[in-house]
C-alpha positions as CSV (number, residue, x, y, z in Angstrom):
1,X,35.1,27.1,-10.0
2,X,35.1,29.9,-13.0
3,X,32.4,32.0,-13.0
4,X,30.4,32.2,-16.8
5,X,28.5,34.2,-18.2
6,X,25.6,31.9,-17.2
7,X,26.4,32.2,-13.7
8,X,26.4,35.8,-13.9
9,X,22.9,35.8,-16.0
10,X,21.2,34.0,-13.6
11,X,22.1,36.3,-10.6
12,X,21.0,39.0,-13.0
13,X,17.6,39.5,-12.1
14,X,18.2,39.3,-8.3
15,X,20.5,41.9,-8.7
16,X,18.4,43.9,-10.9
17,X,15.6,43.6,-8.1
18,X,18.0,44.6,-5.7
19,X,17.1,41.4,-3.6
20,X,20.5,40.1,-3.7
21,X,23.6,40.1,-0.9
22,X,26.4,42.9,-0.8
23,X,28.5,40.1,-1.7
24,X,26.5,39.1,-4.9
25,X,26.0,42.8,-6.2
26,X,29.8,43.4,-6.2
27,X,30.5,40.0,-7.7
28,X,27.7,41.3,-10.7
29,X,29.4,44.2,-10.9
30,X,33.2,43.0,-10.8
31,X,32.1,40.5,-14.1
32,X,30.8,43.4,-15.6
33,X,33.4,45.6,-15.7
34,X,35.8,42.7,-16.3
35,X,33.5,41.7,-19.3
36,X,32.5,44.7,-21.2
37,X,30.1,42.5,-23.9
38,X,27.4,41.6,-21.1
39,X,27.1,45.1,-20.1
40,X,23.9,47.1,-21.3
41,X,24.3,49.7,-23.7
42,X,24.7,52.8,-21.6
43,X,26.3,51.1,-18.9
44,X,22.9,51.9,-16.5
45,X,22.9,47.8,-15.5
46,X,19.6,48.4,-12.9
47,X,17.6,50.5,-14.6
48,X,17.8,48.4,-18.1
49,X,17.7,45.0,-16.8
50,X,14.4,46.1,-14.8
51,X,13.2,47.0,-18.0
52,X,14.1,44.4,-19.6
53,X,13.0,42.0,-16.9
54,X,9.3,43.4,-16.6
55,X,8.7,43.1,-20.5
56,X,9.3,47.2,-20.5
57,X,6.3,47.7,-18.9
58,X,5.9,51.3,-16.6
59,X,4.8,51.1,-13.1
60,X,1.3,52.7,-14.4
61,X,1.3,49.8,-16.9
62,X,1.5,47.6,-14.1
63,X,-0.9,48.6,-11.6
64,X,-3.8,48.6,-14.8
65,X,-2.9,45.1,-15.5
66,X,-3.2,43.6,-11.8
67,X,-6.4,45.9,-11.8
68,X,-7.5,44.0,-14.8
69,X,-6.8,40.9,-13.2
70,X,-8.5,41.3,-10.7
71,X,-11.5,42.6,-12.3
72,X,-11.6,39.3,-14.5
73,X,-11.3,37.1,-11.5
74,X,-14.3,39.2,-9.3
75,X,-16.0,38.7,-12.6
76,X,-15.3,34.9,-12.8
77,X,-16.4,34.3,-9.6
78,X,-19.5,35.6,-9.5
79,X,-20.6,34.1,-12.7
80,X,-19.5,31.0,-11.0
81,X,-21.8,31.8,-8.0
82,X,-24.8,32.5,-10.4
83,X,-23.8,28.9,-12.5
84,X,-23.8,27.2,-8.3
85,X,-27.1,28.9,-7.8
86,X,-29.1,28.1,-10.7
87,X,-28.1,24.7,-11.0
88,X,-29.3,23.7,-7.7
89,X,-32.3,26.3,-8.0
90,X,-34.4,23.4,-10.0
91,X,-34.1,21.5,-7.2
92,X,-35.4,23.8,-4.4
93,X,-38.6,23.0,-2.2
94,X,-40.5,25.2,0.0
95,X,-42.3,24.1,3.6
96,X,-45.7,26.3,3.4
97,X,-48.4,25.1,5.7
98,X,-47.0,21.6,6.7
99,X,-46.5,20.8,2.9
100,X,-43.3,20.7,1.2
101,X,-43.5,22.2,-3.0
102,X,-40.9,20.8,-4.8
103,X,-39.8,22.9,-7.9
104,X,-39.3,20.6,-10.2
105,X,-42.5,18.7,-9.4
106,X,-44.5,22.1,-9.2
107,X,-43.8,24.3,-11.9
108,X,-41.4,22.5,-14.1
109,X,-41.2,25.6,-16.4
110,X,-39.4,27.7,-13.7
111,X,-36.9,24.6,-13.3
112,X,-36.4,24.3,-16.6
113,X,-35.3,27.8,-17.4
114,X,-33.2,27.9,-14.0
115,X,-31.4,25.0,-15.1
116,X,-30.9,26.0,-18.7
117,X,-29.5,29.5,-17.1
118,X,-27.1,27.1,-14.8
119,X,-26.3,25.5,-18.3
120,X,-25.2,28.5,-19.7
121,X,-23.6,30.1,-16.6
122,X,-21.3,27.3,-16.6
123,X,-20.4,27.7,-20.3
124,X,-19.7,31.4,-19.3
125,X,-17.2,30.3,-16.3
126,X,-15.1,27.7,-18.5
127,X,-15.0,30.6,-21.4
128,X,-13.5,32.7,-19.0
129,X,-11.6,30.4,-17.1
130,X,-10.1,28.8,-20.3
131,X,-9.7,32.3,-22.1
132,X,-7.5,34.0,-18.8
133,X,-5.4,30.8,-18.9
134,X,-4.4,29.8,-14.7
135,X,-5.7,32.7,-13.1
């Protein structure tokens, strides 16, 4: 079997991770000296393909977007707790003095505006979810 260029662009990012075999890394390396074209310009193969893999992005860069990420996603799910909790909220009862007190039945004003907050909590949660794509 001849090894391509496709071959040897496919190992690329396990090499440029450095998750690859011994075996691998040489075989990388042996195309690339044999095949001047695929090398980077400045002959630096790990430094630029890491680079190049990550979208350029620094190790700073990096660390603020999973922070984001996860700041969206503690976010999301405690909108999604408050839509859970104020969609069922209209129908809560209480047990005072052998009596149950419906919510809806009893003050249908409070249910009202605890299901119109559900309403809009749940708008909030598929904005967000829709917006941050499959997080």
């Amino acid at each position: 079997m001849k090894l391509t260029a496709d071959v040897i662009n496919d190992l690329l990012p396990l090499y440029a991770s450095g998750e690859c075999s011994a075996d691998t890394k040489l075989l990388v390396e042996e195309f690339m000296k044999a095949n001047p074209a695929m090398r980077p310009a400045g002959g630096a193969i790990d430094v630029t393909l890491l680079s190049s893999l990550n979208g350029g992005l620094s190790l700073n860069d990096e660390i603020k977007s999973l922070k984001a990420t996860r700041r969206r996603l503690k976010t999301r799910s405690s909108v999604m707790a408050l839509a859970i909790f104020f969609s069922i909220a209209p129908f809560s009862f209480a047990y005072v003095q052998g009596k149950f007190h419906f919510l809806l039945s009893e003050s249908p004003t409070a249910a009202i505006v605890y299901g119109s907050l559900g309403v809009i909590s749940w708008a909030l949660y598929f904005f967000m979810k829709r917006s941050s794509g499959n997080i």
